[in-house]
N, C-alpha and C positions, 0 to 999 in steps of 0.2 A: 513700615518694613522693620525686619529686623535689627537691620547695623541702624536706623534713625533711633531705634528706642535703645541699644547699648552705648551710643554715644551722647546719648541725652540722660542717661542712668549717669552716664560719668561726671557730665555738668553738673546733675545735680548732686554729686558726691562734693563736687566741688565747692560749689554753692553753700554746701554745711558747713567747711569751714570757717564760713563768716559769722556761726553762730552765735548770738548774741554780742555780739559787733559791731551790726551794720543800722540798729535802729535808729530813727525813723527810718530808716531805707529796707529794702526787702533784702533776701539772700539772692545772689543770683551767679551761676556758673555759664561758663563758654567752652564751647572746645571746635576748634577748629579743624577741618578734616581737608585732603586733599587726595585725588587716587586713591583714599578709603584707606589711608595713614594721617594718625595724628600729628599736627604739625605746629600746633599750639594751643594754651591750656591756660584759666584765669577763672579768675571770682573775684567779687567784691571782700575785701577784707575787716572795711570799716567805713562807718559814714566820714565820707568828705576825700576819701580814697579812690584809687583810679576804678572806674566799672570794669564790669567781667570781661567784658568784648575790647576793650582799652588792654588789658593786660593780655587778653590771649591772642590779641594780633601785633604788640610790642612780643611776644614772645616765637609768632610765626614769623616775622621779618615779610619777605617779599614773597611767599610759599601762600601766603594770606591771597595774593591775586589768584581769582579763578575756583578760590574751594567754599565748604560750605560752611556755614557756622550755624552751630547749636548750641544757643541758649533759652535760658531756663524761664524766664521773662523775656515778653516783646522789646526789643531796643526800645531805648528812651529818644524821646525827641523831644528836650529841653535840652534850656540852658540854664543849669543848676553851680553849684559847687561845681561842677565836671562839664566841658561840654558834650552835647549829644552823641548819641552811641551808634545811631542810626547813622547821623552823618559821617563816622570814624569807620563803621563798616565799606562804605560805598566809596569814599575815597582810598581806602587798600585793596578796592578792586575784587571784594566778595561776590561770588555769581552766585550763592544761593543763602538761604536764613531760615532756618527752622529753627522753631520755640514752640517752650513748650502753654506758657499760659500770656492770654493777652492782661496788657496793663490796664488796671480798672483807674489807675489817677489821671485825672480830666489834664491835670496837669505836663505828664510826662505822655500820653499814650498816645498814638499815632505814628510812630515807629515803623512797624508794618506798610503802610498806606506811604510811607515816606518813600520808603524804598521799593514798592510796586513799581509805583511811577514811575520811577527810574531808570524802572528795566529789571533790576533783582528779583529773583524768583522767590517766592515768599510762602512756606509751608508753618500752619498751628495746628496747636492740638495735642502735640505728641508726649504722652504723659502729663498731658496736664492733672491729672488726679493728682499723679506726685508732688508735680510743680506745687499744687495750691494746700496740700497739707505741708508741705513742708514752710511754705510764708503765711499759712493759717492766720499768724498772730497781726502780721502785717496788712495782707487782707482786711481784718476784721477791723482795725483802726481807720482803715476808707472807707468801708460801708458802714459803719457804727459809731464814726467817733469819739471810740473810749477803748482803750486796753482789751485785750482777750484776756481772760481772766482764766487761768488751774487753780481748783481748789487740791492741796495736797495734805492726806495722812496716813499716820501707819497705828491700826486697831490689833487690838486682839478677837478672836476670831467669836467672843461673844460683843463686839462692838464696842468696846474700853480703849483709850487712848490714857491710860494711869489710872493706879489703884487710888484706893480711897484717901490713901496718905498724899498723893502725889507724887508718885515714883511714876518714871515711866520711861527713864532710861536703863536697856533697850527694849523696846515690844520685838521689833524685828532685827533680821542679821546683817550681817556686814557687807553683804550680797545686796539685801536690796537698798541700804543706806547710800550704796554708791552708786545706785540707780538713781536714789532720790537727787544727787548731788548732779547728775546730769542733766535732771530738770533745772536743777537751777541753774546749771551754766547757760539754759537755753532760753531762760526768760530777762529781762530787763531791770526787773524787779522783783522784789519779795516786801511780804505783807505781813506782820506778824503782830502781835499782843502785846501791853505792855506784862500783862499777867505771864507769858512765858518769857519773855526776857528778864523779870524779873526772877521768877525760880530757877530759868537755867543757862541766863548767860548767854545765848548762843552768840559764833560770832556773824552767820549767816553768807559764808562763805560759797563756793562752789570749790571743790576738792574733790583729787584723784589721790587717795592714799593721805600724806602729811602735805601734799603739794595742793596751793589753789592755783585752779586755772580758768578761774572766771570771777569775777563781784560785780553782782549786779547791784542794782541801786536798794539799799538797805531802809525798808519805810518799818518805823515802828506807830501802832494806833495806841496812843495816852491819852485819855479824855483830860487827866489832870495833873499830869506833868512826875508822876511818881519812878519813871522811869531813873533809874543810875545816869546823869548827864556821860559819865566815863564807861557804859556799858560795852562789851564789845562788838555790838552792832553798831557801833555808832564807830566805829574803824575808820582812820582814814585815807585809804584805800580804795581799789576802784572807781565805780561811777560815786561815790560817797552816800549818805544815810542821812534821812528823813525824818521829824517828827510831824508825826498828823494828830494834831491836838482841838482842842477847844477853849472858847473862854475861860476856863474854870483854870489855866496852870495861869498862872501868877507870871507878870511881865520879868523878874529879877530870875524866875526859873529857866524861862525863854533864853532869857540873856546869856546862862550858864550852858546851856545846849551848843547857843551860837559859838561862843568863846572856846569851847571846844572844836568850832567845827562841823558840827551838823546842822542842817537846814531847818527850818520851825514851819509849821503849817498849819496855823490856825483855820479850822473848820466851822460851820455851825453844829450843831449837837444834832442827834437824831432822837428819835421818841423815847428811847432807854439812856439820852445824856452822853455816849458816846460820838466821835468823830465820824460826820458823816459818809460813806462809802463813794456814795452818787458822786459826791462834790472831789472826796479824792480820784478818783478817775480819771475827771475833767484834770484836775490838776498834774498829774500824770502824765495824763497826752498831749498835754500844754510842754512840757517835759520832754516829749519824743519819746514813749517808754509805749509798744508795743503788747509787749507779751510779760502778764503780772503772773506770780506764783501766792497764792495765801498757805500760810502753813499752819493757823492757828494763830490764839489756841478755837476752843471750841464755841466760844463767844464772835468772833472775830467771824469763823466760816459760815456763822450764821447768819449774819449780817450780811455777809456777800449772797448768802444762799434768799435772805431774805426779801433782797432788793430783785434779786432778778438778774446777778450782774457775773454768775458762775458758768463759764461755758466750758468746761473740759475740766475733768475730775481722773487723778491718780489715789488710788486707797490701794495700801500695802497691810496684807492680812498675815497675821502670823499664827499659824497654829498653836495658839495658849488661850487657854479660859484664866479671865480676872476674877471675874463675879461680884456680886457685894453688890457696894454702891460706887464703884469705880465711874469714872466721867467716859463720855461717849464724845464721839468725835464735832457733832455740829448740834451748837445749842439754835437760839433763836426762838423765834415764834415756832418755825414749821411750818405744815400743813396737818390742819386740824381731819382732813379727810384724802384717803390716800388716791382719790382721782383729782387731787393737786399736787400731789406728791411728784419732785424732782426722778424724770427717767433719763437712763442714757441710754444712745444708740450705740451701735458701732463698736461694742464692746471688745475688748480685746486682754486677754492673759497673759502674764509671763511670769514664769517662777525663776525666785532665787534664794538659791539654801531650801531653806525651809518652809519659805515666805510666798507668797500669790503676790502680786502686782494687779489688780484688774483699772483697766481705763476705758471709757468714754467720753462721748460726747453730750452735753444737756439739751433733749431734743424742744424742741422750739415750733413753736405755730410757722404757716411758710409767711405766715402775712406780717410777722415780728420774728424775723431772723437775730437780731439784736437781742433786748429784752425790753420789758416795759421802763425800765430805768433809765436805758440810754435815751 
């Protein structure tokens, strides 16, 4: 019906803003209705914080008896950090529950079935398309394992991410930078080079203008430890920053990382000597880090793209030709033949300035929705 999907549109407005917040846990919104008036309104904020349904029937008071609630995820029926939400519906005297996507964790789901039994009338389905792009990330760490991975860059429109010198601040405008910036508020993590943290510093922030308003976990890949131990990726701030190394950095280099502050991650090497991807993943989701951004450099997205381990891709196209012998956005091996060649579904536009944004998804065999990596 109409009014179940505008007020499940709203849950899941609300739901967003636990973005990048709430991992390991998914986003999830409520909104309580009563007489077809909102009479209470919640989301999760953060892991270990009260659930959606906790807050928006602390927010309905006693209005809560008798109306219906829609949330964005099936109530949980654990007992986690939080007690169950299923049981917190049914003692404030909820007579109805629609959601929008069922819980795939063996652990928490049954929610639903909890409160059948009970007597609560029990509707799904209702935008679940939404529902599940928007916990994509969370999702994909129950049925796979390992992080969702965004490979992210910004080319010039003959496929140069920097000229031959190594310039390449900026290809694109200030429009889509700040697009880029709300990728990263929405991931867990960022993935980057020691080769671009060495030429440009970055500090790997999430930023609206001069203001951050997000730091995800800051992972730099150094096979041998050449990274600046004082770089400003290694900030300490936020979820704080990672090195994913190998045997080759020297134990006293290790120590100088630590002493600063950031985390050390020795790996095994992969076939080019570099930190392996596979193995940071695991470690990763060992971590609680749902949804990974890679930004580079071009070595780096190849290695994701090589393993198999890339499933949603942002490229920001700016209308300039480089030419020459300027660097292109993903080295690696490749595909020697273009019927192995990385496609994406699902494709979607959006211009800013001057700039194309195009996104996808990496379409995938139905029999390996993962990849062969995971």
């Amino acid at each position: 019906m109409a009014d179940d999907r505008l007020h499940m549109m709203r849950a899941l407005a609300l739901a967003e803003r636990g973005m990048g917040k709430t991992a390991p846990n998914p986003m999830v919104g409520c909104v309580i209705v009563r007489g077809g008036a909102v009479v209470g309104e919640g989301w999760h904020a953060a892991a270990g914080a009260p659930h959606a349904e906790v807050r928006a029937l602390d927010a309905a008071g006693g209005q809560a008896r008798g109306s219906t609630a829609y949330v964005t995820l099936e109530p949980c029926n654990h007992q986690g950090r939080t007690p169950p939400c299923a049981e917190a519906l049914l003692a404030a005297g909820i007579a109805e529950v629609v959601y929008g996507l069922a819980d795939p964790n063996p652990v928490a789901a049954g929610g639903a079935a909890y409160l059948r039994e009970r007597g609560v009338e029990v509707r799904s389905r209702v935008c679940e398309k939404e529902a599940r792009l928007l916990n994509r990330f969370w999702l994909h760490v129950i049925a796979c394992d390992r992080p969702y991975v965004v490979a992210k860059f910004a080319a010039s429109l003959d496929g140069k991410i920097a000229t031959a010198s190594g310039e390449s601040k900026w290809i694109t405008g200030p429009e889509a930078r700040a697009r880029a910036h709300e990728l990263r508020r929405r991931v867990d993590a960022i993935v980057v080079g020691a080769s671009t943290v060495v030429a440009d510093d970055p500090a790997l922030t999430a930023r609206d203008g001069d203001n951050i308003i997000g730091q995800p976990l800051r992972v730099v890949l150094d096979s041998a430890g050449r990274t600046p131990p004082d770089a400003a990726a290694f900030g300490g701030n936020g979820r704080g920053s990672l090195l994913a190394t190998t045997a080759r950095t020297p134990p006293a280099r290790l120590e100088a990382y630590r002493a600063l502050g950031t985390e050390t991650l020795v790996l095994e090497a992969d076939r080019s000597g570099r930190p392996d991807v596979v193995q940071l993943m695991s470690a990763l989701k060992e971590r609680g880090v749902c949804g990974v951004m890679v930004e580079g450099g071009a070595e780096v997205l190849g290695s994701f793209f090589d393993a198999g381990l890339v499933d949603e891709v942002w490229a920001f196209i700016a209308p300039v030709i480089i030419g020459g012998a300027g660097k292109t956005p993903v080295a690696g091996l490749g595909s020697a033949i273009l019927a192995n060649a990385f496609r994406l579904k699902d494709t979607e536009t959006e211009h800013f300035g001057q700039d194309i944004l195009v996104r996808g998804f990496v379409e995938r065999a139905k029999e390996e929705p993962c990849s062969p990596a995971s």
